[in-house]
LUMKOL-272084 format. One record per residue (C-alpha): chain; residue number from 1; x, y, z; residue in one letter. Coordinates in Angstrom, 2 decimals. Layout:
BEGIN
<A,NUM,<X,Y,Z>,A>
...
//
This chain:
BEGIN
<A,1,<-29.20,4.11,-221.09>,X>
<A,2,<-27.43,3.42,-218.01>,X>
<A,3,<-29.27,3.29,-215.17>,X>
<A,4,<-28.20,2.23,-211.77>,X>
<A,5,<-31.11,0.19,-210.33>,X>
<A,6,<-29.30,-2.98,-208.83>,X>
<A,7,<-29.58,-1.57,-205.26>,X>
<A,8,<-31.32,1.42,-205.09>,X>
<A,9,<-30.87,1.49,-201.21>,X>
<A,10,<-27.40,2.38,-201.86>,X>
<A,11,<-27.01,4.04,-205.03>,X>
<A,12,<-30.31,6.25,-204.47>,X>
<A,13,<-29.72,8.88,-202.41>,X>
<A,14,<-31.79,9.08,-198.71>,X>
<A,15,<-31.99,12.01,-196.29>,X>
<A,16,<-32.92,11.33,-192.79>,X>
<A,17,<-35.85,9.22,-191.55>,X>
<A,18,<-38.06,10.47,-194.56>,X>
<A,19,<-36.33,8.21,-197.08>,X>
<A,20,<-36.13,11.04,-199.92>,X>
<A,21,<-34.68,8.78,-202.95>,X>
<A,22,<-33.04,10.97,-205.46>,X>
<A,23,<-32.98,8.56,-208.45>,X>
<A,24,<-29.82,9.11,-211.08>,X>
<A,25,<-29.17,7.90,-213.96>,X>
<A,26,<-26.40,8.68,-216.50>,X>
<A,27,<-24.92,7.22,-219.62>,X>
<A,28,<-22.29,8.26,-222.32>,X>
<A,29,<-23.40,9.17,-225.82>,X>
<A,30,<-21.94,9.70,-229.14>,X>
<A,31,<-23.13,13.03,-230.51>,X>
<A,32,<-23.93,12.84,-234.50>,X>
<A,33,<-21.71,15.41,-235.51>,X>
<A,34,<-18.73,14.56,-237.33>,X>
<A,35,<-15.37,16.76,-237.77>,X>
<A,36,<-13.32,17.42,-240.47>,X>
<A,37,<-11.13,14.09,-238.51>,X>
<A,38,<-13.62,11.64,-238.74>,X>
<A,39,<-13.98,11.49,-234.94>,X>
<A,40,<-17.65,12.40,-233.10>,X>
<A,41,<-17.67,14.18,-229.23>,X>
<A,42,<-18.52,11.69,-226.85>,X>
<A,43,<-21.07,13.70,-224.07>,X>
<A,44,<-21.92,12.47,-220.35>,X>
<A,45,<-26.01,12.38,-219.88>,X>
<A,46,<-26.94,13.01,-216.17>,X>
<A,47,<-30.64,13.02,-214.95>,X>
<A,48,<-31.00,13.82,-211.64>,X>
<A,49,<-34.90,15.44,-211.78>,X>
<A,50,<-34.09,17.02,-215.15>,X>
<A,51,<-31.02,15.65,-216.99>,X>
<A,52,<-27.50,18.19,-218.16>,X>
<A,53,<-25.14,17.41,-220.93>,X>
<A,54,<-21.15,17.47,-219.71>,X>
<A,55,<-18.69,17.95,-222.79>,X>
<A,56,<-15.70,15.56,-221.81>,X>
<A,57,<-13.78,16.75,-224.39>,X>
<A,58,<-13.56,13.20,-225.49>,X>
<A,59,<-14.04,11.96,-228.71>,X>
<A,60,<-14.00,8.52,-231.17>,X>
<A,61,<-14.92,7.60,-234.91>,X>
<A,62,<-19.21,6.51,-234.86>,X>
<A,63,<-18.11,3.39,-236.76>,X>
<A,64,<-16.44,2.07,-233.56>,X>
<A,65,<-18.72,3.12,-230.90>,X>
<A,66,<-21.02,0.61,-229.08>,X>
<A,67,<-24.10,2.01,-227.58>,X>
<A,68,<-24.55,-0.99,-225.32>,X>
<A,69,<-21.45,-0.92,-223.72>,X>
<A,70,<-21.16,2.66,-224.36>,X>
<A,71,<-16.90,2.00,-225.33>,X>
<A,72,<-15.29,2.04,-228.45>,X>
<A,73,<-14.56,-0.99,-229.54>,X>
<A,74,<-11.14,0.34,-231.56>,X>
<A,75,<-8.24,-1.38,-230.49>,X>
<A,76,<-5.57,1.07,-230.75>,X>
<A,77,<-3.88,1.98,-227.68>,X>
<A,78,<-5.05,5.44,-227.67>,X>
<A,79,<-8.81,3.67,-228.35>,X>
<A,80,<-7.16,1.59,-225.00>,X>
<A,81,<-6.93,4.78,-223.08>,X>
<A,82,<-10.51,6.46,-224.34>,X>
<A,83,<-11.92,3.08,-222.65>,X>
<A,84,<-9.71,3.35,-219.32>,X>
<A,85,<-10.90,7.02,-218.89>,X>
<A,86,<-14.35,6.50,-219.63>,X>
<A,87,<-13.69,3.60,-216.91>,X>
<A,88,<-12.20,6.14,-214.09>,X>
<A,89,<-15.61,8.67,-215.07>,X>
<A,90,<-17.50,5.97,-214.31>,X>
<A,91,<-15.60,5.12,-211.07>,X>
<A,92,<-16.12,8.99,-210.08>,X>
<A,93,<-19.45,9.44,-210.27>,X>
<A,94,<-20.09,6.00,-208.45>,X>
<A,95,<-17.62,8.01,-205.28>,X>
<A,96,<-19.94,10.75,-205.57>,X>
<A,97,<-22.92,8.86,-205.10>,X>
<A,98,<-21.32,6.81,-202.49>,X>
<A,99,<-20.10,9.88,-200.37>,X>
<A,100,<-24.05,11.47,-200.30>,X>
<A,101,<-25.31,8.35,-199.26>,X>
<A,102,<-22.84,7.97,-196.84>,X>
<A,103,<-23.06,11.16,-196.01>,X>
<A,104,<-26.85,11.36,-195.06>,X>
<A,105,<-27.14,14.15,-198.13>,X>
<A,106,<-29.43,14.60,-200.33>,X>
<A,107,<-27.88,14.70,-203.96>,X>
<A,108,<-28.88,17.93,-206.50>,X>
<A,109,<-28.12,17.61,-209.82>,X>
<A,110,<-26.10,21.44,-208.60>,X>
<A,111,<-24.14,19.33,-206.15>,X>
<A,112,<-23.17,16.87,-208.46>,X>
<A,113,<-21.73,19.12,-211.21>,X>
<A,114,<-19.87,20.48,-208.30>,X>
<A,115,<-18.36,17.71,-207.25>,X>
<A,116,<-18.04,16.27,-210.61>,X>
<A,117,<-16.08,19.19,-211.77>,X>
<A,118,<-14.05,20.39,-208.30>,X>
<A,119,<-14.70,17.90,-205.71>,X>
<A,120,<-12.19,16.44,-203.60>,X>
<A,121,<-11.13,12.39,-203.84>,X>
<A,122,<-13.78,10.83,-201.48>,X>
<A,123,<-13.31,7.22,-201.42>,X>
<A,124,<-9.35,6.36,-200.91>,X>
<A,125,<-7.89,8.40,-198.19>,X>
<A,126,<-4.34,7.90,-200.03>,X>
<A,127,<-5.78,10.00,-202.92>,X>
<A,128,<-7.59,12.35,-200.85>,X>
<A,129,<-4.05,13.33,-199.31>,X>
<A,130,<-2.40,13.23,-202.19>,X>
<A,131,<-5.06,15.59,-203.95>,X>
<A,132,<-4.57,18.32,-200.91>,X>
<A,133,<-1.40,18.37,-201.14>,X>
<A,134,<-0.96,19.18,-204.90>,X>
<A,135,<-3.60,21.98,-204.51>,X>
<A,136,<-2.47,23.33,-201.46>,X>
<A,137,<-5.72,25.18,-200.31>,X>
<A,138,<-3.78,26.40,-197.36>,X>
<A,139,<-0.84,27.74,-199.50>,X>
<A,140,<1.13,25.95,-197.04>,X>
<A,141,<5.29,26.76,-197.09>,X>
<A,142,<6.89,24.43,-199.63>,X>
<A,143,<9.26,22.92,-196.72>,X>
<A,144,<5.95,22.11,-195.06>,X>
<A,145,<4.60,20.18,-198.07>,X>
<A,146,<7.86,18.59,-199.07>,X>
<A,147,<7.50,16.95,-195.11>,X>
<A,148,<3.85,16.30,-195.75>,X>
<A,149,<4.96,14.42,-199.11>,X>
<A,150,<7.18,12.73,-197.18>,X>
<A,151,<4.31,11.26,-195.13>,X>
<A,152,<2.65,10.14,-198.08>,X>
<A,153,<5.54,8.10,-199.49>,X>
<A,154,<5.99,6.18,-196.32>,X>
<A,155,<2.38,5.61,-196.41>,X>
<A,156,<2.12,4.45,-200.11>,X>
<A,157,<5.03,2.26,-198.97>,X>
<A,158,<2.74,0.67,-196.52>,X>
<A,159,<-0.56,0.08,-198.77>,X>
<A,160,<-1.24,1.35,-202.04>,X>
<A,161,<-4.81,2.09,-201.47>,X>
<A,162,<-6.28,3.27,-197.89>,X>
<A,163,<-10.46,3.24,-198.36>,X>
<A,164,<-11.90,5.33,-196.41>,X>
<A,165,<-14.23,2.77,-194.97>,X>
<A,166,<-10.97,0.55,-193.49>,X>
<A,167,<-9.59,3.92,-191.73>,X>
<A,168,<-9.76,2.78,-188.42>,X>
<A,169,<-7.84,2.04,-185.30>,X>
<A,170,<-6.34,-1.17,-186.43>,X>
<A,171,<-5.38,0.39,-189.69>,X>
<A,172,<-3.45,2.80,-187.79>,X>
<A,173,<-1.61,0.15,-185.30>,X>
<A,174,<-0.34,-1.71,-188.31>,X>
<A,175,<0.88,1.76,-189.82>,X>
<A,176,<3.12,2.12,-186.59>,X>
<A,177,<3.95,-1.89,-186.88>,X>
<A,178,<4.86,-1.50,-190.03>,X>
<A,179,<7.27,1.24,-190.05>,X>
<A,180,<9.27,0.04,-187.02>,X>
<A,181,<10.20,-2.80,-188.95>,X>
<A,182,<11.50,-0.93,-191.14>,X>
<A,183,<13.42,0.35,-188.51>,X>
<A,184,<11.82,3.99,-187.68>,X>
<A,185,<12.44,5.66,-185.05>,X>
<A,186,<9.53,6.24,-182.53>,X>
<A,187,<9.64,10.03,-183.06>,X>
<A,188,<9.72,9.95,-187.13>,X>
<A,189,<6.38,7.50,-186.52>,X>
<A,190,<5.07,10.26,-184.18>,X>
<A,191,<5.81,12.66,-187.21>,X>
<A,192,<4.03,11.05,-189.58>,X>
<A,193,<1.04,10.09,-187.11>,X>
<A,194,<0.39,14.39,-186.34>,X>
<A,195,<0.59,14.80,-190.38>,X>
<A,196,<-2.36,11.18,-191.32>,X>
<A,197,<-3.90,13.10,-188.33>,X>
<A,198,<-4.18,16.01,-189.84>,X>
<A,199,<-5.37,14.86,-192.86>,X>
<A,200,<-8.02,12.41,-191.23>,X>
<A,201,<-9.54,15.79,-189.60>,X>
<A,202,<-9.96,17.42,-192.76>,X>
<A,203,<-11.75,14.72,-194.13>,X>
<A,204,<-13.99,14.88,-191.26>,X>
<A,205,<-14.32,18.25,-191.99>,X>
<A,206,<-14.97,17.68,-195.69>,X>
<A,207,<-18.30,15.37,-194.61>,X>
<A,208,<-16.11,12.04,-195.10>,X>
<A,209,<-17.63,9.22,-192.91>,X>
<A,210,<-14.40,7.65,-191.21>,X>
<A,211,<-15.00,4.49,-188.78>,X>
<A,212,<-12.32,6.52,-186.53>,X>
<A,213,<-12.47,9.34,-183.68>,X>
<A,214,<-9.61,11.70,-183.74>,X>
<A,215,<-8.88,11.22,-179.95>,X>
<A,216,<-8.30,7.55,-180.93>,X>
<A,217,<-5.25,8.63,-182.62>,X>
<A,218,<-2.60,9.24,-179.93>,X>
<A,219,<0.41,10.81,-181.36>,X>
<A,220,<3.50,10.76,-178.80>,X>
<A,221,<6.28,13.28,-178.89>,X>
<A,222,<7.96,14.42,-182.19>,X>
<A,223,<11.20,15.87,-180.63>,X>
<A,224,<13.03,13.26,-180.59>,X>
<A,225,<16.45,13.54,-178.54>,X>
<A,226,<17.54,17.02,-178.04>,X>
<A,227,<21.27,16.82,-178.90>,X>
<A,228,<23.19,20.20,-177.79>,X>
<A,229,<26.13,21.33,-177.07>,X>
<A,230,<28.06,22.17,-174.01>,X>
<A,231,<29.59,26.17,-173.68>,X>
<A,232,<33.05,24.26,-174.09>,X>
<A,233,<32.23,22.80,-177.12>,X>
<A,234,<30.98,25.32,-179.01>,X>
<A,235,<34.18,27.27,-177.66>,X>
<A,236,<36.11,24.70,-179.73>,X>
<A,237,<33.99,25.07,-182.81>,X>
<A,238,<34.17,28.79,-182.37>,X>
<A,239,<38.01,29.10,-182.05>,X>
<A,240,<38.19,26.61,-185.06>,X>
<A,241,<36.37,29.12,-187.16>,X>
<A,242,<38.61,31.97,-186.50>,X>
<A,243,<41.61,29.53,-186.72>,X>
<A,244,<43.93,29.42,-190.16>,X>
<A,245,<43.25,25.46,-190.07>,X>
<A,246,<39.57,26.13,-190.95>,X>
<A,247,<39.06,24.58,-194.29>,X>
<A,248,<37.06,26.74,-196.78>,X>
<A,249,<34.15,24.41,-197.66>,X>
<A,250,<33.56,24.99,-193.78>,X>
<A,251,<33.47,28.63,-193.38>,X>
<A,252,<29.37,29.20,-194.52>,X>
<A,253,<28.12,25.84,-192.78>,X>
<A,254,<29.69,26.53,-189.39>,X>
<A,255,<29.35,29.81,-189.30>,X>
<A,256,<25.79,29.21,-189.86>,X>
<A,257,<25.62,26.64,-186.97>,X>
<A,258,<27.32,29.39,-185.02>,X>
<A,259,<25.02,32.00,-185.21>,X>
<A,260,<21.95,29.44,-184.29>,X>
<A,261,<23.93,28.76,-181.21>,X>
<A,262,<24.06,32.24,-179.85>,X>
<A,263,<20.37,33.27,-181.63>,X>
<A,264,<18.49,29.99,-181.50>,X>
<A,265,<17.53,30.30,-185.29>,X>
<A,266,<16.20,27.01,-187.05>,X>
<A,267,<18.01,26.20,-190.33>,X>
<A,268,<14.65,27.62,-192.72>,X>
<A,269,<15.24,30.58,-191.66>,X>
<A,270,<18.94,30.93,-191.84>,X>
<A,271,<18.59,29.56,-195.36>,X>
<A,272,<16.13,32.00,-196.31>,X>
<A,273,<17.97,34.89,-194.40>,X>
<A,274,<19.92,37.13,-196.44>,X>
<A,275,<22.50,40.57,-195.35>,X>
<A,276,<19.55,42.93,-195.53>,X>
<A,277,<17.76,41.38,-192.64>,X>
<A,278,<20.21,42.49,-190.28>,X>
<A,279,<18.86,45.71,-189.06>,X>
<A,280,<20.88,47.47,-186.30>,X>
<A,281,<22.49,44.64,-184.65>,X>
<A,282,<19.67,42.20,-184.79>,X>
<A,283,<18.02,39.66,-187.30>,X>
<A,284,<14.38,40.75,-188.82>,X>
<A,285,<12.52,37.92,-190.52>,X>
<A,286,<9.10,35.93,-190.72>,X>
<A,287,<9.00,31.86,-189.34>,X>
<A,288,<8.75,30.34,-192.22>,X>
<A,289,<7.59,27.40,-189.74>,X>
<A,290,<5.31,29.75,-187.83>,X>
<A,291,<4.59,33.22,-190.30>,X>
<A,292,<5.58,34.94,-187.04>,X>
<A,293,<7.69,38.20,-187.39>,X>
<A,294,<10.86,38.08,-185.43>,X>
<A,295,<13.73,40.25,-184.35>,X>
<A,296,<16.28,38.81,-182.50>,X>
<A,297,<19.03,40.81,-181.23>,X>
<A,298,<22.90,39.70,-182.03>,X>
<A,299,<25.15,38.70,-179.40>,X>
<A,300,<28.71,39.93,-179.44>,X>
<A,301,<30.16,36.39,-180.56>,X>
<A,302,<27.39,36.29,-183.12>,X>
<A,303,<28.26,39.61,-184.68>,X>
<A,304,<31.87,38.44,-184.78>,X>
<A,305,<30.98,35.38,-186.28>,X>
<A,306,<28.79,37.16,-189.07>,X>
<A,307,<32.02,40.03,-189.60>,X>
<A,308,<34.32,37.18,-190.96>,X>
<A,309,<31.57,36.29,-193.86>,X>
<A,310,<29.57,39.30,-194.59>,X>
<A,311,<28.16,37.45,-197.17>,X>
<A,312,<27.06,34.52,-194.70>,X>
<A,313,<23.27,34.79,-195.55>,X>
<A,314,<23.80,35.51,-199.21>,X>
<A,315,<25.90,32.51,-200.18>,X>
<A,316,<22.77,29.35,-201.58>,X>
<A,317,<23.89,25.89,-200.07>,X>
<A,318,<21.68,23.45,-199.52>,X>
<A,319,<20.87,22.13,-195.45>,X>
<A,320,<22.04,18.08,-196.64>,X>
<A,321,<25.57,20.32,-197.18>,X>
<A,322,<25.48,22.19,-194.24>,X>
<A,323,<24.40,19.09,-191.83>,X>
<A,324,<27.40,16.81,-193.81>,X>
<A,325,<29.99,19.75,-193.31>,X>
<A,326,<29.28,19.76,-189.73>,X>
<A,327,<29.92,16.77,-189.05>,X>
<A,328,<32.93,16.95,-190.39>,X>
<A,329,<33.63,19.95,-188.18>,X>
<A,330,<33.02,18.25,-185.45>,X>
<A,331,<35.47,15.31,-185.79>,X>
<A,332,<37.88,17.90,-186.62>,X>
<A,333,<37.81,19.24,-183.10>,X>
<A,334,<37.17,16.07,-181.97>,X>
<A,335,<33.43,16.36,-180.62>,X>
<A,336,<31.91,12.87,-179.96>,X>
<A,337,<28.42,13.66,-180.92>,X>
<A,338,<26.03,13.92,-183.98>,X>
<A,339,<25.80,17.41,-184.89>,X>
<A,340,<22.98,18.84,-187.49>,X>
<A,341,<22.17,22.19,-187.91>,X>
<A,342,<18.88,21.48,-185.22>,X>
<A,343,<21.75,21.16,-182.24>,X>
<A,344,<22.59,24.67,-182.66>,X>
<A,345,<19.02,26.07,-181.34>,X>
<A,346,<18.37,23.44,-178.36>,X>
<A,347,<22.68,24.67,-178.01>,X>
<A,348,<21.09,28.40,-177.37>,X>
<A,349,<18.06,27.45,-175.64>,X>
<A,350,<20.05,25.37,-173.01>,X>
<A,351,<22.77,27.51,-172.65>,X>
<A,352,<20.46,30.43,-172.59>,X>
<A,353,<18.77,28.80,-169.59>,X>
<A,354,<22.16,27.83,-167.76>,X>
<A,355,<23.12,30.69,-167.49>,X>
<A,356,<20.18,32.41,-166.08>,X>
<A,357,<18.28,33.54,-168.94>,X>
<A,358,<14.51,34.06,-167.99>,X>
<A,359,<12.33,30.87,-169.98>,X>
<A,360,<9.15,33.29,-170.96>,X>
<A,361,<11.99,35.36,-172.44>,X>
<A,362,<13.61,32.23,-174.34>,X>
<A,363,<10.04,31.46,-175.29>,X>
<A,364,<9.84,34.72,-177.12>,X>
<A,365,<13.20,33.77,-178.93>,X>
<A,366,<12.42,30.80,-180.09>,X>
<A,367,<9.18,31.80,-181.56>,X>
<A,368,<7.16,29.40,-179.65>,X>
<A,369,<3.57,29.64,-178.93>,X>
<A,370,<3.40,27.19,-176.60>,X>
<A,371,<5.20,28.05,-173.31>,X>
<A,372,<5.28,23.69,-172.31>,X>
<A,373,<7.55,23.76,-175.57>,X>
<A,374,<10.01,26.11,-174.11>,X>
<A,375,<9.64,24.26,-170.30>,X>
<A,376,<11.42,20.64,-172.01>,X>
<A,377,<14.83,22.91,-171.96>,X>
<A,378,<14.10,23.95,-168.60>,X>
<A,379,<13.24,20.82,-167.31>,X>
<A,380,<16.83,19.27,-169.58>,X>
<A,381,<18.98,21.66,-167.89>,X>
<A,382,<17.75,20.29,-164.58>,X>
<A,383,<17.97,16.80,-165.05>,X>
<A,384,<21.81,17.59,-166.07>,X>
<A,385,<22.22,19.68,-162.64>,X>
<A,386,<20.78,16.68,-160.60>,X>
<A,387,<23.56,14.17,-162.83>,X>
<A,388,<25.94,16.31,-161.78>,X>
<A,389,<25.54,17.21,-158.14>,X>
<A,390,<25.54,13.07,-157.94>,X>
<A,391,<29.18,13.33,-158.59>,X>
<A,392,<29.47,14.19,-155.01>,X>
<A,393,<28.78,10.40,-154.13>,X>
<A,394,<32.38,9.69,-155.35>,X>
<A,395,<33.73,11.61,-152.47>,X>
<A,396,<34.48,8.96,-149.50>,X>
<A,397,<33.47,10.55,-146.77>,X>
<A,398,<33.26,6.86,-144.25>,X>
<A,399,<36.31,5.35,-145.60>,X>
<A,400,<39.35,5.37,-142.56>,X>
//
């Protein structure tokens, strides 16, 4: 049998100040029954007050098995991987018993099945995020996991392995260390600190000890620099689309672009926009970033724009295409800055807001729920006036 005695203190189970040991113990046993193979079940023994069998579905010839090491001592490789998962079963129930200790709970032979058979990664914070975001509880967007996957690579780039007990402030400093030499921008760190964030909170929330508080983890702004476009650029790009010189391969991409700088509409949901959601002269859809319904009403230009390609919203391309292709678009009229899809909405928000447009009513637009959001185009718009009314110091008003 095995039975883990070395430190009780640990392994055992307490509760509280009352020091309620729960003692376990649990081995792996080769049932006598033989199939028509040759091969016997092998069944996991767990005693916690009275003991439960667990079919692993596992199985090995009775000539090979050793009761005191409880492996099989074949030496085939899949013999090699019977051993290795036996291993990681053994590895799982020690996290389990590790968590409740942790924990302060008091382990039932109920709560173990249950974690045994649906719990959540407990001991490697790495695999904890990893296992959330392959099961999705949230049935989260699949642009929102592919970001949160994202996240994870960069972090599996850093360390392989993140234990839950080393998840504190320091291991978070050398996260930020570490990816700005690899050259990150402050921003993309910012990202990735809101989504480990995240993360770390539902682990709190799961019962995870952490030696970190989530107000330790300060995440700075994830908006990086606001690129837009002045009304006289996007004039340029808009005569260039009505112009015979337009090359075809730029028609969908910038007449995309187009329409996000006259509705403010973020690239998911132009992509997953089709003809049908135009209902009398505006655009009807749901966020895909925020599951809010909009309708936002077309502008003359942006009805134009959407009459040259009827088919606009029904023609698949992919957003690397569309970001490429207007860049290209942009050197062809000869704009000297780095234009993505993203530049067409903070194009309409600033635009909207120069001239005159009301910012609770942009706020609506723009889907935001936060009206500080909206305020940073505001506040853009006015650092540009005050650049610009400085232009007045080149006038020489003491010279003779």
């Amino acid at each position: 049998m095995r039975i883990l005695t070395p430190l009780p203190s640990i392994f055992d189970t307490q509760v509280d100040t009352k020091k309620i040991f729960v003692p376990m113990k649990y081995d792996f046993v080769l049932r006598k029954y033989i199939n028509k193979k040759g091969f016997s079940p092998i069944i996991l023994h767990i005693t916690i007050g009275h003991r439960e069998r667990i079919s692993l579905e596992l199985e090995t010839k009775a000539s090979e098995w050793d009761k005191k090491s409880q492996r099989t001592t074949g030496k085939t490789e899949k013999d090699v991987g019977l051993n290795l998962i036996l291993d990681n079963i053994d590895s799982k129930i020690t996290a389990i018993k590790t968590y409740f200790f942790l924990a302060k709970k008091m382990l039932t032979m109920d709560k173990f099945l249950d974690e045994f058979n649906n719990g959540i990664p407990r001991i490697d914070f790495i695999t904890f995020y990893d296992y959330l975001v392959k099961e999705n509880p949230e049935n989260l967007h699949p642009n929102t996991i592919k970001k949160q996957k994202s996240v994870l690579k960069n972090l599996r780039i850093f360390k392989s392995k993140i234990l839950f007990a080393d998840l504190d402030i320091n291991m978070i400093m050398n996260y930020i260390k570490f990816s700005r030499t690899k050259g990150r921008k402050d921003t993309t760190i910012n990202t990735d600190l809101a989504c480990i964030k995240k993360y770390i909170g539902k682990a709190l929330d799961s019962g995870i000890v952490i030696p970190i508080e989530m107000k330790q983890i300060k995440v700075g702004s994830t908006n990086g620099n606001r690129e837009y476009l002045l009304a006289d650029e996007v004039k340029k790009l808009y005569k260039y689309y009505f112009s015979e010189f337009l090359r075809e391969n730029h028609e969908i991409p910038l007449g995309l672009f187009l329409v996000s700088c006259f509705t403010g509409i973020r690239i998911s949901d132009a992509l997953q926009m089709t003809s049908s959601k135009v209902v009398n002269g505006a655009l009807k859809f749901t966020s895909i970033k925020t599951n809010k319904n909009q309708n936002v009403k077309l502008s003359t230009y942006a009805i134009k724009i959407m009459a040259k390609r009827p088919d606009l919203f029904d023609v698949p391309i992919a957003e690397q295409t569309i970001n490429k292709k207007l860049k290209e678009c942009a050197s062809q009229v000869r704009i000297n800055k780095v234009v993505t899809f993203h530049v067409g909405r903070h194009t309409f928000a600033t635009n909207f807001i120069r001239q005159g447009g009301d910012v609770t009513v942009l706020q609506k637009i723009l889907g935001h729920s936060d009206i500080q959001e909206t305020m940073i185009y505001v506040k853009i718009v006015q650092e540009d006036q005050d650049r610009e009314i400085m232009l007045l110091d080149n006038m020489d008003m003491e010279s003779d």
